[in-house]
KOLFIZA-320811 format. One line per field, with one value per residue: x, z, y of N, C-alpha, C, O, CB in turn; residue in three letters; residue number from 0. Coordinates in Angstrom, 1 decimal. Glycine has a CB too. Example, Ala and Ser with C-alpha at 12.3 -4.5 7.8 and 13.67 -1.06 7.14 Angstrom:
<lokes>
n.c1	[13.2, 12.8] .
n.c3	[7.8, 7.1] .
n.c2	[-5.7, -2.2] .
ca.c1	[12.3, 13.7] .
ca.c3	[7.8, 7.1] .
ca.c2	[-4.5, -1.1] .
c.c1	[13.2, 12.9] .
c.c3	[7.8, 7.9] .
c.c2	[-3.3, 0.0] .
o.c1	[14.2, 13.4] .
o.c3	[8.5, 8.0] .
o.c2	[-3.3, 1.1] .
cb.c1	[11.3, 14.1] .
cb.c3	[9.0, 5.7] .
cb.c2	[-4.5, -0.6] .
resn	[ala, ser] .
resi	[0, 1] .
</lokes>
This chain:
<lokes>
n.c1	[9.5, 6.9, 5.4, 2.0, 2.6, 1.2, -2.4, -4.7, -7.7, -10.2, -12.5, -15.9, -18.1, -21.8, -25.0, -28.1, -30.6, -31.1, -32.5, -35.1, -36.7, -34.5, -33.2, -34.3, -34.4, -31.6, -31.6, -32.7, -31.2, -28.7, -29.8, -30.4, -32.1, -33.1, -35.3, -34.7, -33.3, -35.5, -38.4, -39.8, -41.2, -39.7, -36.7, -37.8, -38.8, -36.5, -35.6, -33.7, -34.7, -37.0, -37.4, -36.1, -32.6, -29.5, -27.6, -24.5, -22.8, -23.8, -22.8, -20.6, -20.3, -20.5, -18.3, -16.3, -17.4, -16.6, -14.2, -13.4, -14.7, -12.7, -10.6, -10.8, -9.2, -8.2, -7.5, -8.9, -7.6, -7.4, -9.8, -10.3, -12.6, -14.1, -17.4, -19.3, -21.9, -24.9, -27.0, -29.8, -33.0, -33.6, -32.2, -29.8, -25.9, -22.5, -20.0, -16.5, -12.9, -9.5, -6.1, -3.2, -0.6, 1.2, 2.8, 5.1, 5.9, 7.6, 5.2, 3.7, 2.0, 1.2, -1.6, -2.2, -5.7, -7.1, -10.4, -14.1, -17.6, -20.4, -23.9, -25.5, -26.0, -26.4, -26.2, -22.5, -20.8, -21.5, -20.5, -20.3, -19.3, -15.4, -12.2, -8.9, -7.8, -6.4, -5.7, -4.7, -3.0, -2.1, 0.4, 0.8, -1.6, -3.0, -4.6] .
n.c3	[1.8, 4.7, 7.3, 8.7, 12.3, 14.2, 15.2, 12.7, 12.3, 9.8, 9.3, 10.2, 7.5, 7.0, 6.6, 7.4, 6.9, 4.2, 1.2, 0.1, -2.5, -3.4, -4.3, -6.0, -8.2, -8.7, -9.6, -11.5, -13.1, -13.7, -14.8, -13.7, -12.9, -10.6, -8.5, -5.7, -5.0, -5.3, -4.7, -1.8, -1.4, -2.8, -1.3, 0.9, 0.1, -0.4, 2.3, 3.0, 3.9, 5.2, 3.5, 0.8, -0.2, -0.4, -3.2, -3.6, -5.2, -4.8, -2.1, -2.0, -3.1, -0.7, 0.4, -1.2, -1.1, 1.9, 1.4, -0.8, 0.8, 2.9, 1.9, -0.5, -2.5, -3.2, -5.5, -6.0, -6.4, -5.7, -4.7, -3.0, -1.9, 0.2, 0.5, 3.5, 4.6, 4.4, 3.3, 4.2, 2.9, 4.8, 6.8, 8.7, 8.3, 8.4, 7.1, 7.4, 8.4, 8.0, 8.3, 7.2, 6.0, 4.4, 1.9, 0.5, -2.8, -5.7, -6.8, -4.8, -2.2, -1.6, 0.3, 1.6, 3.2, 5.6, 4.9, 5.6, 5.4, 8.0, 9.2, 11.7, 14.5, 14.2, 15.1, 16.4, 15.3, 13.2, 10.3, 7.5, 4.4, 4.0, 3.6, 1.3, 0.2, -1.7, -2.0, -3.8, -3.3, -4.3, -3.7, -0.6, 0.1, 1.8, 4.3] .
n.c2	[-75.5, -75.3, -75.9, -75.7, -74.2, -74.0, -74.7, -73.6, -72.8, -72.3, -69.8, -71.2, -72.0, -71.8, -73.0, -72.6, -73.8, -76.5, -75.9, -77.9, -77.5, -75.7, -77.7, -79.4, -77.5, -78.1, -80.7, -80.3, -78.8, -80.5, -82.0, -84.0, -87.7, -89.0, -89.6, -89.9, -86.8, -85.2, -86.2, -87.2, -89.5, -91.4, -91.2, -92.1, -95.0, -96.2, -96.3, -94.6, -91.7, -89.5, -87.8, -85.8, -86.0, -84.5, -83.5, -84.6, -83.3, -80.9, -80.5, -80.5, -78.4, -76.5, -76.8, -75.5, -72.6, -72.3, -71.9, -70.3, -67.9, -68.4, -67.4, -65.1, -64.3, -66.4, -69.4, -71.8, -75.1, -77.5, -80.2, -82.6, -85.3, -87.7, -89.3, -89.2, -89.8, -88.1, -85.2, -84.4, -82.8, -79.7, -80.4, -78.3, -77.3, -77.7, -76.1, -76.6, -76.2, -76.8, -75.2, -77.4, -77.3, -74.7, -73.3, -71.8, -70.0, -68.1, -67.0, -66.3, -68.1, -71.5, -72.9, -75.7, -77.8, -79.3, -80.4, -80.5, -81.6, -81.0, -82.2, -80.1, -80.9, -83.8, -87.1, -88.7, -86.4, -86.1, -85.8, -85.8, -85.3, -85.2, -84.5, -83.0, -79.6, -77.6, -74.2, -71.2, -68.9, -65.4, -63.6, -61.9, -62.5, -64.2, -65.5] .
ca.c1	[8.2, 7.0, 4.3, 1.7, 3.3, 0.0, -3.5, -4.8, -9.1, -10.7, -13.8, -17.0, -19.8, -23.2, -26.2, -29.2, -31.7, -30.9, -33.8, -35.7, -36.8, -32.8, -32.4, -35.3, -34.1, -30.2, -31.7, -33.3, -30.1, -28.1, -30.3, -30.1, -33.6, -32.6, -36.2, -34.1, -33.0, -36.4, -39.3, -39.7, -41.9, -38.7, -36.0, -38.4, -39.3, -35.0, -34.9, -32.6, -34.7, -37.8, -37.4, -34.9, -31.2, -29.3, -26.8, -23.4, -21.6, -24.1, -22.6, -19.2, -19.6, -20.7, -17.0, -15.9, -18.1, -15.7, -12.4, -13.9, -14.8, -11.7, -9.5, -11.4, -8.6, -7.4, -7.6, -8.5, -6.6, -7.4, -10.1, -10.4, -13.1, -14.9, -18.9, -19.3, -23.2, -26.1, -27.6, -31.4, -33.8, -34.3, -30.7, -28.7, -24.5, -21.6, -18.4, -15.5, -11.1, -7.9, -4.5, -2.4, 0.3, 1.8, 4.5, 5.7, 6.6, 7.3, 3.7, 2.1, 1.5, -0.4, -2.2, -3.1, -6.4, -8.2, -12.1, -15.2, -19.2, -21.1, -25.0, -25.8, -27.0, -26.3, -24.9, -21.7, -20.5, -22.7, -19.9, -21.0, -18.0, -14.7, -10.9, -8.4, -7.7, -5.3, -5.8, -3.2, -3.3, -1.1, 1.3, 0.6, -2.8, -3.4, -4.4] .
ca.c3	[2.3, 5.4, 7.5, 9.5, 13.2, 15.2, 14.3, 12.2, 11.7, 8.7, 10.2, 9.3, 6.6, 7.2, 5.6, 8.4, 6.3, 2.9, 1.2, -1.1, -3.8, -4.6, -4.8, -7.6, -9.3, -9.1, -10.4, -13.3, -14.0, -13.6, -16.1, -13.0, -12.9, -9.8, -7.6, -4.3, -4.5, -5.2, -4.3, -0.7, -1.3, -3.0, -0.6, 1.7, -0.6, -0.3, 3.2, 3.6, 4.9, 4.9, 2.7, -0.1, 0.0, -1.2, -3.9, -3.6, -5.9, -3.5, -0.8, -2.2, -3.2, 0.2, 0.8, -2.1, -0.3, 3.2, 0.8, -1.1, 1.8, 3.7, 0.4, -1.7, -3.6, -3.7, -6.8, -5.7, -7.1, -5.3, -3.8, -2.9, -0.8, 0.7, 1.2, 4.3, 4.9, 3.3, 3.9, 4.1, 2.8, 5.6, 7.5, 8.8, 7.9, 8.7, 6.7, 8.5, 8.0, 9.3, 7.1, 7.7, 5.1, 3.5, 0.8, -0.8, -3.8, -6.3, -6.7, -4.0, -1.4, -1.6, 1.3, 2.1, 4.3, 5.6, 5.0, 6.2, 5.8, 9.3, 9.7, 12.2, 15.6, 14.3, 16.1, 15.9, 15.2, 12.0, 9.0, 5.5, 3.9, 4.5, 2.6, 1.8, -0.4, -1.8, -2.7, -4.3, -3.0, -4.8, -2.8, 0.4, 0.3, 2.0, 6.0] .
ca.c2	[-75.9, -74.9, -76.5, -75.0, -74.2, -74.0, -75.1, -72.7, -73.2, -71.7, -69.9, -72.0, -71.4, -72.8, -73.2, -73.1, -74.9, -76.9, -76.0, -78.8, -76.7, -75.1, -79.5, -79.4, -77.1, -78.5, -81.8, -80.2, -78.2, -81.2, -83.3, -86.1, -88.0, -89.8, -88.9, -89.4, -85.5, -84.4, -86.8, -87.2, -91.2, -92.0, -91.6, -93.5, -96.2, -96.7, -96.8, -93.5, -90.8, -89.3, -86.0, -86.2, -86.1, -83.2, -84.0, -84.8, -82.1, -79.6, -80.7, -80.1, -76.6, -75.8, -77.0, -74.4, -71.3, -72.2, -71.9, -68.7, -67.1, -68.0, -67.0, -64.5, -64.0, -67.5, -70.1, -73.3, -75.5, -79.2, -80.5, -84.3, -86.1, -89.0, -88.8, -90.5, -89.3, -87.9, -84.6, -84.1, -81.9, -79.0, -80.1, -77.3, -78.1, -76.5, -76.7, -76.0, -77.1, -76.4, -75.1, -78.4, -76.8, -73.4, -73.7, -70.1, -70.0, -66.9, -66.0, -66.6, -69.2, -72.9, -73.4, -76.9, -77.7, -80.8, -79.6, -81.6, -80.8, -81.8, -81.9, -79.4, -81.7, -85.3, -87.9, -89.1, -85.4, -85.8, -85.6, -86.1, -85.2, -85.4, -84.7, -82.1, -78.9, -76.8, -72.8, -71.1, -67.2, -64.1, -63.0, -60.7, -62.4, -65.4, -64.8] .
c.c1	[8.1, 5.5, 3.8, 1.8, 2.0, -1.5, -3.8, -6.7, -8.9, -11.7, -14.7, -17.8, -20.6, -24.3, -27.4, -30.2, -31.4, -32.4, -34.4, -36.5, -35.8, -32.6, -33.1, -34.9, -32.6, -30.4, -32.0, -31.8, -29.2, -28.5, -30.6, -31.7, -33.7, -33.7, -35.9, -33.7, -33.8, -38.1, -38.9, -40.3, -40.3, -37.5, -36.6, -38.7, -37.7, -34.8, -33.9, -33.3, -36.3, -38.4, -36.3, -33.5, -30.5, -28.2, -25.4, -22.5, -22.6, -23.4, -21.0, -18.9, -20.0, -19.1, -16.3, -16.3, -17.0, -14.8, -12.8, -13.7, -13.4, -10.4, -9.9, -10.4, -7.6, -7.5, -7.7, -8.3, -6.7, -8.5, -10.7, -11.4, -14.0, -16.3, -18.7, -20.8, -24.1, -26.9, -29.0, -32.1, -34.0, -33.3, -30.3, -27.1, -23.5, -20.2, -17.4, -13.7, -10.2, -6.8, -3.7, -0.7, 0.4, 2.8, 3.9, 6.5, 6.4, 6.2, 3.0, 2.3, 0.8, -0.6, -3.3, -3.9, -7.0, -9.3, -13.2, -16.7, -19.9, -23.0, -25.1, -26.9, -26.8, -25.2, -23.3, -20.8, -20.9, -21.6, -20.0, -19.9, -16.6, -13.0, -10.1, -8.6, -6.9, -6.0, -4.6, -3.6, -1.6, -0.5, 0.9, -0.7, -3.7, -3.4, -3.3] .
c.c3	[3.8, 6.3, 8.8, 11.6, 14.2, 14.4, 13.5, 11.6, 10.3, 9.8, 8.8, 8.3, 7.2, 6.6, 7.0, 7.5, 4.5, 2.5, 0.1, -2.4, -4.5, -5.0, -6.0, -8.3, -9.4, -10.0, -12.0, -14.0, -14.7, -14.5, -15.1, -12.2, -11.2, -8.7, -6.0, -3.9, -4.9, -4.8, -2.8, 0.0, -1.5, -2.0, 0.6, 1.9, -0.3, 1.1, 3.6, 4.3, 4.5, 3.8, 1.7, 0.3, -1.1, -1.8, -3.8, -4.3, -5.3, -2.7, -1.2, -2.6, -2.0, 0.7, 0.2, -1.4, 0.7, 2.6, 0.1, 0.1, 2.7, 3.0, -0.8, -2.4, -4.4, -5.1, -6.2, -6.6, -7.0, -4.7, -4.3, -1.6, -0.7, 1.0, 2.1, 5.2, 4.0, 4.3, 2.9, 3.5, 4.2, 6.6, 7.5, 8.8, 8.0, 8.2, 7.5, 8.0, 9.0, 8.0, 8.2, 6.9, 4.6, 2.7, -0.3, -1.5, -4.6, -6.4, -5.6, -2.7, -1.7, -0.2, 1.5, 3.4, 4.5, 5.7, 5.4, 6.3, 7.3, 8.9, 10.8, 13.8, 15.1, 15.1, 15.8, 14.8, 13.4, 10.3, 7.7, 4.2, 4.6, 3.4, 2.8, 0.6, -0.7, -2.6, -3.3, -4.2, -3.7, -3.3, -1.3, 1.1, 1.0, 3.7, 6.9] .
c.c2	[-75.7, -75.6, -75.7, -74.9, -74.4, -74.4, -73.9, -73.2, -72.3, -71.1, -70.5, -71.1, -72.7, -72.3, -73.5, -74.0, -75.2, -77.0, -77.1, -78.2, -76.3, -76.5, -79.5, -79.0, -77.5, -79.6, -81.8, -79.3, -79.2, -82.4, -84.6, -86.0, -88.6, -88.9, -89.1, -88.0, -85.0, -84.9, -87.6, -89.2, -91.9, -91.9, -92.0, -94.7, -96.9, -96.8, -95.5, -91.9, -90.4, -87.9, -86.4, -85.3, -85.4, -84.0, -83.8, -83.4, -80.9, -79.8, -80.3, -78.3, -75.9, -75.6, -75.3, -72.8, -71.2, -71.9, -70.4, -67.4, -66.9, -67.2, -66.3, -64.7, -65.1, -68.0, -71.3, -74.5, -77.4, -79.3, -82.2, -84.6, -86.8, -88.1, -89.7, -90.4, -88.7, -86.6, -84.5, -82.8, -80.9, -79.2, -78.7, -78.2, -76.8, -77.0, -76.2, -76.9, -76.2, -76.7, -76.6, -78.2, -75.9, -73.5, -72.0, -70.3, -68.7, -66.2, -65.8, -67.7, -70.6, -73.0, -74.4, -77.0, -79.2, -79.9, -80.7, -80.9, -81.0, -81.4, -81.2, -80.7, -83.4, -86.1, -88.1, -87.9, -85.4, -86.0, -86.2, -85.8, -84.8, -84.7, -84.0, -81.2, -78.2, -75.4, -72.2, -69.6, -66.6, -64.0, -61.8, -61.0, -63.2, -64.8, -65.7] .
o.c1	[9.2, 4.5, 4.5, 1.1, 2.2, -1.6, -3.0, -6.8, -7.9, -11.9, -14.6, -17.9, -20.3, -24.4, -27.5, -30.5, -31.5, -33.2, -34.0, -36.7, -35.7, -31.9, -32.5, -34.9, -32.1, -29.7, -31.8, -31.5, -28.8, -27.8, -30.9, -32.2, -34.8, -33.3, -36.6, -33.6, -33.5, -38.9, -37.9, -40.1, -39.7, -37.3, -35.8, -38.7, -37.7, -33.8, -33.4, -32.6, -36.8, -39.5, -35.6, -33.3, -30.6, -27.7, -25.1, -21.6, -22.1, -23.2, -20.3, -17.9, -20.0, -18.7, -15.9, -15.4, -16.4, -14.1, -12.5, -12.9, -13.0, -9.5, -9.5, -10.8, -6.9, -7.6, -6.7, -9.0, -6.3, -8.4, -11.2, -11.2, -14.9, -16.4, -18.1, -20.9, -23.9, -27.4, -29.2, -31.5, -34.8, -33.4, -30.3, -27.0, -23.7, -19.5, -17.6, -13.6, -10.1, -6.6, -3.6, 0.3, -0.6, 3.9, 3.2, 7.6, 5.4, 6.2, 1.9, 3.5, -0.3, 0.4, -4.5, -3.4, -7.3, -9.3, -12.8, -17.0, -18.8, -23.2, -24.4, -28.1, -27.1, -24.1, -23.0, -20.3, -20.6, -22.2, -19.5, -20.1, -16.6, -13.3, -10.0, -9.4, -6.1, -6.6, -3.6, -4.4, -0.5, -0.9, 0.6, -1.2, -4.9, -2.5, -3.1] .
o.c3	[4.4, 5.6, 9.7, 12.1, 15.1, 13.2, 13.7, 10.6, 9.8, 10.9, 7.6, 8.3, 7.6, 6.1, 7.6, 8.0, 3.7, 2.9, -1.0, -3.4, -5.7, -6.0, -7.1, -9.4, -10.5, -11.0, -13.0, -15.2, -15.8, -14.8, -15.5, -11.4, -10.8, -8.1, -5.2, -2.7, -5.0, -4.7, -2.7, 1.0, -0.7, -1.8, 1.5, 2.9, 0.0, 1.4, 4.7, 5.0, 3.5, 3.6, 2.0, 0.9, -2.4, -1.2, -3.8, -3.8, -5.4, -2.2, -0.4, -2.5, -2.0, 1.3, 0.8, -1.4, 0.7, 3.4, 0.7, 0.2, 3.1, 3.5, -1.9, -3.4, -5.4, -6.0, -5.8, -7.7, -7.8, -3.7, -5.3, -0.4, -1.6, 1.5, 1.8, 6.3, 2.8, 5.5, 1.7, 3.8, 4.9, 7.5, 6.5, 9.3, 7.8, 8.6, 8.3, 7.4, 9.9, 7.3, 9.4, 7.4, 4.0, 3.2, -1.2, -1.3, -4.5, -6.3, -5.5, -2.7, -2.1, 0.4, 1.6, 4.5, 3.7, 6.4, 5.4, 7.1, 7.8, 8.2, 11.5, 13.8, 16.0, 15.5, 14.8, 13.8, 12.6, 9.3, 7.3, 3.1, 5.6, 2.2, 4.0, -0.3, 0.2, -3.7, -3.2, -5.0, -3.7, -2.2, -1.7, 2.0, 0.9, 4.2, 8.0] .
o.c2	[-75.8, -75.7, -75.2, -75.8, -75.3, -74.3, -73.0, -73.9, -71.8, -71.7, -70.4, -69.9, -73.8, -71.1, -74.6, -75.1, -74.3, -77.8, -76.9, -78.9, -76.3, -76.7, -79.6, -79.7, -77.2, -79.8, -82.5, -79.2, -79.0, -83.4, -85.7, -85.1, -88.6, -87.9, -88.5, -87.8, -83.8, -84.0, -88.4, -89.8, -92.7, -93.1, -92.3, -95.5, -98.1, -97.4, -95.6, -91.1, -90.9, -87.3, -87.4, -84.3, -85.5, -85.0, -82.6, -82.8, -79.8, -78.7, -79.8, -77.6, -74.7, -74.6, -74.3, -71.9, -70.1, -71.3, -69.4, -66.5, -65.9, -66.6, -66.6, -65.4, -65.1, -67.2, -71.9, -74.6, -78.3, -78.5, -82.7, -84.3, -86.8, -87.0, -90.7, -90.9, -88.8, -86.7, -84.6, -81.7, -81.6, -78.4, -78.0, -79.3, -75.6, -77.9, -75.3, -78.0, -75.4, -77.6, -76.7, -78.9, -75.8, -73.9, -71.5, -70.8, -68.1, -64.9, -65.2, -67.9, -70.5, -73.0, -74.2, -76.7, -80.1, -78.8, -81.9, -80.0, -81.4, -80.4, -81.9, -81.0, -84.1, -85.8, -87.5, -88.3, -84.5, -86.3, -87.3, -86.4, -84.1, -84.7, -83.7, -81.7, -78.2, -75.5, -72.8, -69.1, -67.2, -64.3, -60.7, -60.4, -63.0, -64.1, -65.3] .
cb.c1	[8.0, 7.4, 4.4, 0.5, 4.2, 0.0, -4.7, -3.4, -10.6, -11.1, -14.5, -18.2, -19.8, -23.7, -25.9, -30.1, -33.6, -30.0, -34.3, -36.8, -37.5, -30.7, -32.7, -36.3, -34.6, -29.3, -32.7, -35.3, -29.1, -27.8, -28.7, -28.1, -34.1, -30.7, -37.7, -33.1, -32.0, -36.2, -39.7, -40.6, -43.4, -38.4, -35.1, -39.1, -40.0, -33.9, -34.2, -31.5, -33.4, -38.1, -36.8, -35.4, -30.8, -28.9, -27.1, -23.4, -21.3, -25.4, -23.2, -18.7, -20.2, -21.6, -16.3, -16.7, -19.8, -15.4, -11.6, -15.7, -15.9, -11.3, -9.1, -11.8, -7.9, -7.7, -6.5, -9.4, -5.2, -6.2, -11.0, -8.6, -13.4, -14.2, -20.5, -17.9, -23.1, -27.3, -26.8, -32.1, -35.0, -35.7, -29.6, -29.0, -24.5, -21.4, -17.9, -16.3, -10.3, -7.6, -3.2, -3.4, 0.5, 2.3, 4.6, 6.5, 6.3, 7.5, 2.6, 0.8, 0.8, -0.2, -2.5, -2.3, -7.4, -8.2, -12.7, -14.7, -20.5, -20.5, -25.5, -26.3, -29.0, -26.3, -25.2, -22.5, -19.0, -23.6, -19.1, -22.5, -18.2, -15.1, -10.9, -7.2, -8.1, -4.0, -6.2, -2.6, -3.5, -1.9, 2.1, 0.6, -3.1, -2.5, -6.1] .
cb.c3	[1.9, 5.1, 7.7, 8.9, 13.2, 15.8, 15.2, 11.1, 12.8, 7.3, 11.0, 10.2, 4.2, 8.7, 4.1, 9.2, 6.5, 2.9, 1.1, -0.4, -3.7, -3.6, -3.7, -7.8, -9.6, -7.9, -9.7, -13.5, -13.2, -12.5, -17.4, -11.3, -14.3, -9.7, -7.8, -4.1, -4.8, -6.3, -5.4, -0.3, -3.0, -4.1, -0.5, 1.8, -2.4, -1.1, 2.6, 2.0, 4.8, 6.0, 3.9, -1.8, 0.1, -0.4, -4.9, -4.1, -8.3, -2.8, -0.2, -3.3, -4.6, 1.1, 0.0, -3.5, 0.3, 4.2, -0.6, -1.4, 2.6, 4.4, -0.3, -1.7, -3.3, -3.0, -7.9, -5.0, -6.4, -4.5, -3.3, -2.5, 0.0, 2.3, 0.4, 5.3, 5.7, 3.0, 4.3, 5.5, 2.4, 5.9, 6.8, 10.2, 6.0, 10.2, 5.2, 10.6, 5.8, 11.2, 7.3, 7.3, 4.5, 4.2, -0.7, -0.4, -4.5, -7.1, -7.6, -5.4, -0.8, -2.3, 1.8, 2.3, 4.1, 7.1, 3.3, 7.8, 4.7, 11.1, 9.9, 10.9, 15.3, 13.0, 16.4, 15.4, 15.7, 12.4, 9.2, 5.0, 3.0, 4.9, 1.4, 2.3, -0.3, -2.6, -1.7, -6.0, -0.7, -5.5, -3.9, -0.2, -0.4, 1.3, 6.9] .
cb.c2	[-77.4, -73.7, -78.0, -75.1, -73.0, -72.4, -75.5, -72.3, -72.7, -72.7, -68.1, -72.7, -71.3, -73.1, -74.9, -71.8, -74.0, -78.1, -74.7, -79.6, -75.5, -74.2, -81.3, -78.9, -75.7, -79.0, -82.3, -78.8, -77.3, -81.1, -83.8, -86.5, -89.4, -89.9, -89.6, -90.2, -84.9, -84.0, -87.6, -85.7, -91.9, -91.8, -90.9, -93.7, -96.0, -95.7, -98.1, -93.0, -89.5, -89.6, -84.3, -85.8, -87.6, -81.5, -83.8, -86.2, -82.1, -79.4, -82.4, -81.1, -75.5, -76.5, -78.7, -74.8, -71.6, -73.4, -73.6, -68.7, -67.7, -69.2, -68.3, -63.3, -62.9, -68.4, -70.0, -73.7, -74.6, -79.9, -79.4, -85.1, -85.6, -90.0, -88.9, -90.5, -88.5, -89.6, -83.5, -84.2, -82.6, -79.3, -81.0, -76.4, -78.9, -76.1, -76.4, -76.5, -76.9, -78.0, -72.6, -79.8, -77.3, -72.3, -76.3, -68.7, -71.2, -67.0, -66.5, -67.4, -68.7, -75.0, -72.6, -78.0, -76.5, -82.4, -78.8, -82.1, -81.5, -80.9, -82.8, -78.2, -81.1, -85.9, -89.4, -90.1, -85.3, -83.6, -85.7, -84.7, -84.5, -86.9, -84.6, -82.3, -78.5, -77.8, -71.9, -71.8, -66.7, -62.4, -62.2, -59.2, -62.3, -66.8, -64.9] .
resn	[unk, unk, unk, unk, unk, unk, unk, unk, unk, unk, unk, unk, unk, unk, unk, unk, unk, unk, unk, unk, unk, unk, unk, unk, unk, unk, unk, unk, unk, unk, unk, unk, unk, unk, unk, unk, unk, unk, unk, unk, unk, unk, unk, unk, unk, unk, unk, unk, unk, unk, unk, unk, unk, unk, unk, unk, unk, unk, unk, unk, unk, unk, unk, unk, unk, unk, unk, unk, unk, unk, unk, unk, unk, unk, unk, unk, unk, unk, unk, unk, unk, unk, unk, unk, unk, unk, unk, unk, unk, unk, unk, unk, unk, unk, unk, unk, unk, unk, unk, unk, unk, unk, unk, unk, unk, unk, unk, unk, unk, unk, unk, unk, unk, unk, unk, unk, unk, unk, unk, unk, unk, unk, unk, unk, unk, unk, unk, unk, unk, unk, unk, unk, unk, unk, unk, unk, unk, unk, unk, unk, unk, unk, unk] .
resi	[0, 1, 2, 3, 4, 5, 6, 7, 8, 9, 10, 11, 12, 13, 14, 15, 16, 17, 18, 19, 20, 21, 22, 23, 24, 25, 26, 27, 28, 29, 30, 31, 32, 33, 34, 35, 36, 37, 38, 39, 40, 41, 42, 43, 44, 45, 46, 47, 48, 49, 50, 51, 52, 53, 54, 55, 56, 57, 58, 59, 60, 61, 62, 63, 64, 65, 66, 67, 68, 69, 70, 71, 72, 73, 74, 75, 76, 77, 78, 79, 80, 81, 82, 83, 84, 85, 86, 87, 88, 89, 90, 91, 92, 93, 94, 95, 96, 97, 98, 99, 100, 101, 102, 103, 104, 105, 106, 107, 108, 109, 110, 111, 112, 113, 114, 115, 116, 117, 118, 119, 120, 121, 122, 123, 124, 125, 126, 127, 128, 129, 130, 131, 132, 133, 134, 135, 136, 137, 138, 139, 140, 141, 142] .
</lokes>
């Protein structure tokens, strides 16, 4: 096992504008009635924002896009994390991590990461999700 010697980022993905129509139709894919990710009265009427609030398993495959992208050829293999925010309708977000572990083994590599979404401009460095990951790259293939 071998742990990563120097920081090592991922480069980010971002999303400039989460748009409220792809949430509509996630809601209707997703069967979930819940008019906070598509009615803009209702996550008012609650108190959380004035436009509706993109859903939680969106917000995690933005995570998935940053590990794709950084690992086409990976397999991901783990991902674990805390929501600790709520993104809006029409937010820009930027996922972004850092390899915190490498362990080679016969096939290939795992490469453990902490990953994290941000809002794009909020305070409090904005983070909406939070955790870690593990990819599992072939051999020769992992950067």
């Amino acid at each position: 096992m071998s742990t990563a010697a120097e920081v090592e980022e991922l480069p980010a993905w971002t999303l400039d504008r989460v748009d409220p129509e792809k949430m509509k139709l996630l809601a209707l894919l997703l069967a979930d009635p819940n008019p906070l990710h598509f009615d803009p009265e209702a996550a008012s009427r609650l108190g959380i924002a004035e436009r509706p609030v993109n859903q939680g398993p969106s917000n995690m495959a933005m995570l998935v896009n940053l590990l794709r992208a950084a690992y086409p050829t990976g397999r991901l293999s783990r991902l674990r994390v805390q929501l600790r925010g709520s993104v809006i309708a029409g937010q820009a977000v930027r996922a972004g991590g850092r390899v915190t572990e490498r362990v080679a083994d016969g096939d290939g590599e795992l490469v453990r990461c902490d990953v994290w979404l941000r809002v794009e401009g909020a305070p409090e460095g904005g983070t909406v999700l939070s955790g870690q990951a593990e990819v599992r790259c072939p051999a020769g293939t992992s950067r």
